[in-house]
C-alpha positions in Angstrom: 3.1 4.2 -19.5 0.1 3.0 -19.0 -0.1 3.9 -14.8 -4.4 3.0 -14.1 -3.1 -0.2 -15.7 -0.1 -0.7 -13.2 -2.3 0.6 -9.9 -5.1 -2.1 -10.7 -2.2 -4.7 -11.4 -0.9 -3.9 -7.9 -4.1 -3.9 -6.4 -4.5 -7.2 -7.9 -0.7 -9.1 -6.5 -1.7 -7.1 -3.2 -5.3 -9.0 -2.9 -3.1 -12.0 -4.0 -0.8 -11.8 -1.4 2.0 -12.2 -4.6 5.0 -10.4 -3.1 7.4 -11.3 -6.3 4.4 -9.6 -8.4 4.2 -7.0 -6.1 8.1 -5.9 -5.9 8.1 -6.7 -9.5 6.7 -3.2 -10.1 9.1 -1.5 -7.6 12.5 0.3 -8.6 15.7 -0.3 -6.8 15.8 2.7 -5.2 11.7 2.6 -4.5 10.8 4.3 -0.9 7.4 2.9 0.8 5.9 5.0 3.7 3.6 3.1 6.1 0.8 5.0 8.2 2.2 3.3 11.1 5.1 3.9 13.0 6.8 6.4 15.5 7.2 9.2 12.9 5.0 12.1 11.8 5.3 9.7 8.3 5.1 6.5 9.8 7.4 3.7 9.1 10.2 4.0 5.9 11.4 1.6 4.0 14.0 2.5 1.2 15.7 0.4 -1.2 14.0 -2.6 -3.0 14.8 -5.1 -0.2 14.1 -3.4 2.7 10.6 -2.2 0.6 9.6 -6.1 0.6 10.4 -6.8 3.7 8.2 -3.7 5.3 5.7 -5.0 3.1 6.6 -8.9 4.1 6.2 -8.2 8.3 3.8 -5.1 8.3 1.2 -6.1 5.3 1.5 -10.2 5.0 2.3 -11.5 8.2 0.7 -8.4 10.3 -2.5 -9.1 8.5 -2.6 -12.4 7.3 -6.1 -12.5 5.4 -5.2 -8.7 4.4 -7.8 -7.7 1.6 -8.4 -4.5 -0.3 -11.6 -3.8 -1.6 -13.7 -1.2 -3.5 -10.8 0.1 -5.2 -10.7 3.2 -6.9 -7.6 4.9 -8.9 -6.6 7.9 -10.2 -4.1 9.0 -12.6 -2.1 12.6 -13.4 -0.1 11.4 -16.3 1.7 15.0 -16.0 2.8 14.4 -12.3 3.3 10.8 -13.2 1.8 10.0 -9.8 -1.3 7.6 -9.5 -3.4 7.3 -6.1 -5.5 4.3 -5.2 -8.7 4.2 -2.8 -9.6 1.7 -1.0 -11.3 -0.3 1.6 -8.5 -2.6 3.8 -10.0 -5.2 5.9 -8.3 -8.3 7.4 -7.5 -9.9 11.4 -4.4 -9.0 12.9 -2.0 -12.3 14.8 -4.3 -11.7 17.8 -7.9 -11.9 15.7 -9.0 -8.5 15.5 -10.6 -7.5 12.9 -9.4 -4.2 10.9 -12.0 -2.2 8.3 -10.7 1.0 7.6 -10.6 3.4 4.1 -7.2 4.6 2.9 -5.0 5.3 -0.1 -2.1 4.4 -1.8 0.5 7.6 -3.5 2.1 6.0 -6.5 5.1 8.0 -7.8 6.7 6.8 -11.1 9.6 7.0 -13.1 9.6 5.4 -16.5 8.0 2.3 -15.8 8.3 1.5 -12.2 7.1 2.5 -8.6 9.8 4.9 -7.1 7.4 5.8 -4.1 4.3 4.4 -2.6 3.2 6.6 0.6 0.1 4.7 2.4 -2.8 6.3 4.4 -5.6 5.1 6.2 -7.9 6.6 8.5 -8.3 6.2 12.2 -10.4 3.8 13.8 -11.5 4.6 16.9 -14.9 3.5 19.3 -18.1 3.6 18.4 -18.8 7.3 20.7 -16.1 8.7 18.8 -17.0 11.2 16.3 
């Protein structure tokens, strides 16, 4: 398996805003952890449905124009685990405009995405340090 092939694919149905590609890549029994949400993990999604429709409401119709640029991956073929890095910019429903860096963890098993656990960093005001 080929996974630095498979993280620039998904980078790739992600910039397209191609939800069948996306899930395409997913296992039934995938798990996708959001950075936002209530939770010391943020929001969880588990099974393959419930994955795209996380992805549907909090990535495609939360940021409309969502984009992810300057993207980087890494691969440890032993771990089967692949992380992409990444710069996420789009406007939310109400216009504003989001820039932040994050990452994606990839988990695999055989040939599909089993978990993807997102981070991004904070964005706060411009005094903040």
């Amino acid at each position: 398996m080929d996974i630095r092939s498979k993280l620039t694919a998904l980078c790739e149905a992600f910039n397209a805003h191609d939800l069948d590609s996306i899930m395409e890549f997913f296992a039934d029994d995938c798990v996708l952890e959001m950075p936002r949400g209530s939770k010391p993990w943020g929001s969880r999604f588990e099974g393959k449905r419930n994955v795209r429709d996380g992805l549907a409401a909090t990535r495609f119709e939360g940021l409309p124009d969502v984009h992810y640029g300057d993207a980087e991956h890494f691969v440890d073929t032993m771990a089967n685990t692949g992380i992409s890095k990444w710069t996420l910019t789009g406007t939310t429903g109400e216009g504003k405009k989001i820039e932040v860096r994050g990452c994606d963890f990839y988990t695999f098993r055989a040939d599909e995405v089993i978990r993807k656990d997102s981070y991004w960093k904070i964005v706060e005001g411009p005094s903040s340090a």
